[in-house]
C-alpha positions as CSV (number, residue, x, y, z in Angstrom):
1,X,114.2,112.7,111.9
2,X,111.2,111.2,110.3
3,X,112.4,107.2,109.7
4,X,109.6,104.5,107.7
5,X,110.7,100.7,108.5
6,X,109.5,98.2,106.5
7,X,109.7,94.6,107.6
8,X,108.5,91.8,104.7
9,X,106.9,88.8,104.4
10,X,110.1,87.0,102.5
11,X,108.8,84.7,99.7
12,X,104.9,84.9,98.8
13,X,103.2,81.7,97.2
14,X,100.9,82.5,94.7
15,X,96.9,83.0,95.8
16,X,98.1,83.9,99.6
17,X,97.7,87.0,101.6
18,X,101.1,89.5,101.4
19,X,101.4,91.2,104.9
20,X,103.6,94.2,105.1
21,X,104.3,96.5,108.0
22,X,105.8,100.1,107.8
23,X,107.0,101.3,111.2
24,X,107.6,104.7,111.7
25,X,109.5,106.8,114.3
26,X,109.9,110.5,114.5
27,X,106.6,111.4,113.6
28,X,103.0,110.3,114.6
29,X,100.7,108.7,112.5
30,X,97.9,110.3,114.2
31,X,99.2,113.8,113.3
32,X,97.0,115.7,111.2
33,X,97.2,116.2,108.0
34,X,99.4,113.1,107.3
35,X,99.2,110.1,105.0
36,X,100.8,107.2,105.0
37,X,100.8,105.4,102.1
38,X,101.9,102.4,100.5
39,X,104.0,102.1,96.8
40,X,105.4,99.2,94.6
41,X,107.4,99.1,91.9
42,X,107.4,96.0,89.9
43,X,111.0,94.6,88.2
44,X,111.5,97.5,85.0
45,X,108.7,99.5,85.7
46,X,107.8,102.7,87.4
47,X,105.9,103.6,90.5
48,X,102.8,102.5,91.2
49,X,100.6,103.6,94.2
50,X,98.4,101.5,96.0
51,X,96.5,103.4,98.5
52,X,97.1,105.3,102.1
53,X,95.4,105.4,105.5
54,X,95.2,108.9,106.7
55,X,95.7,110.4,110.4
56,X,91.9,110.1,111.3
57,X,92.4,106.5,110.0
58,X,90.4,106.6,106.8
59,X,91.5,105.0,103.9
60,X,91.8,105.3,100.0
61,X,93.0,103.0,97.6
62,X,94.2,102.1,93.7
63,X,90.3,101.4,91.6
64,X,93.0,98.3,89.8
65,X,93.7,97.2,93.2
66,X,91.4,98.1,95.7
67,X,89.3,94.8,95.8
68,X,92.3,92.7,97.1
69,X,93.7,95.4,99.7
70,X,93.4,96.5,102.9
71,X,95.6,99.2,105.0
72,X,95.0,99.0,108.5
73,X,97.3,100.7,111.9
74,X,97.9,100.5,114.8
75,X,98.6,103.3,116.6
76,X,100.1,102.1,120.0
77,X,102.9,100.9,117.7
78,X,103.0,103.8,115.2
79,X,102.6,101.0,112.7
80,X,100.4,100.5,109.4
81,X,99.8,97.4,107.3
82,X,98.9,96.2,103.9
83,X,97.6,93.2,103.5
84,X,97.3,92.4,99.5
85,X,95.1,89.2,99.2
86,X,94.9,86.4,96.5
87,X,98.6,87.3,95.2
88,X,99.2,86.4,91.9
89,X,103.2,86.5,90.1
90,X,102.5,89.9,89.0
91,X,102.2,91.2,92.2
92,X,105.9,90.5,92.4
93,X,107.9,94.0,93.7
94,X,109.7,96.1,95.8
95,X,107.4,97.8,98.0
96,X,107.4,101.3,99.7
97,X,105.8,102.9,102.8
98,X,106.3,106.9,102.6
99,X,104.3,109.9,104.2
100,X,103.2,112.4,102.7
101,X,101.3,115.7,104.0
102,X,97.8,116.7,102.7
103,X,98.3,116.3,98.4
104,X,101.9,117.3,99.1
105,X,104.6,114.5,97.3
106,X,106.3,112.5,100.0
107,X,108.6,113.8,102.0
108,X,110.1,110.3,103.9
109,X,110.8,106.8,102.3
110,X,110.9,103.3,103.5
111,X,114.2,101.4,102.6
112,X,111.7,99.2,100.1
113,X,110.9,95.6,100.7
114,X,111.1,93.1,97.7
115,X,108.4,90.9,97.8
116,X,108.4,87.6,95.3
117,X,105.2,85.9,94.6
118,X,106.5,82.4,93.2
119,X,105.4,78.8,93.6
């Protein structure tokens, strides 16, 4: 059983970095043709996708937010992390980490993480 654990920053202050770190066991994120990708959904709206790191480690990411992010892994820990820089209230959300093979939807969820960005 493929399981995505998502552990959060807690409270954000506005302008900071947001850190978040998606776990996953049952699966390797090294396994091709996997991606891992990373999701929010801000308070009364839909899902929005903000980019994935793939099994050879490459990466893609949202044109609206690709300047302030970054998705990075490490693979002793079956991990992968987004870092979302320069946060502003908007970014407030729950996020996701979910996998997903080749252009396939995803087949496994994290829990979701809310993450407030508040002074």
């Amino acid at each position: 059983q493929v399981q995505l654990q998502e552990s959060g920053p807690g409270p954000v202050k506005p302008s900071q970095t947001l850190s978040l770190t998606c776990t996953v066991s049952g699966a390797s994120i090294t396994t091709a043709y996997y991606f891992w990708s990373r999701i929010r959904q801000p308070p009364g709206k839909g899902l929005v996708w903000i980019g994935r790191i793939a099994y050879s480690g490459s990466t893609n990411y949202s044109p609206s937010l690709k300047s302030r992010t970054s998705i990075s892994r490490d693979t002793s820990k079956n991990q992968f992390t987004l870092q979302l820089s320069s946060v502003p209230p908007e970014d407030t959300a729950v996020y996701y980490c979910a996998r997903a093979e080749g252009d396939l939807e995803s087949d496994y969820w994290g829990q979701g993480t809310q993450v407030t960005v508040s002074s």
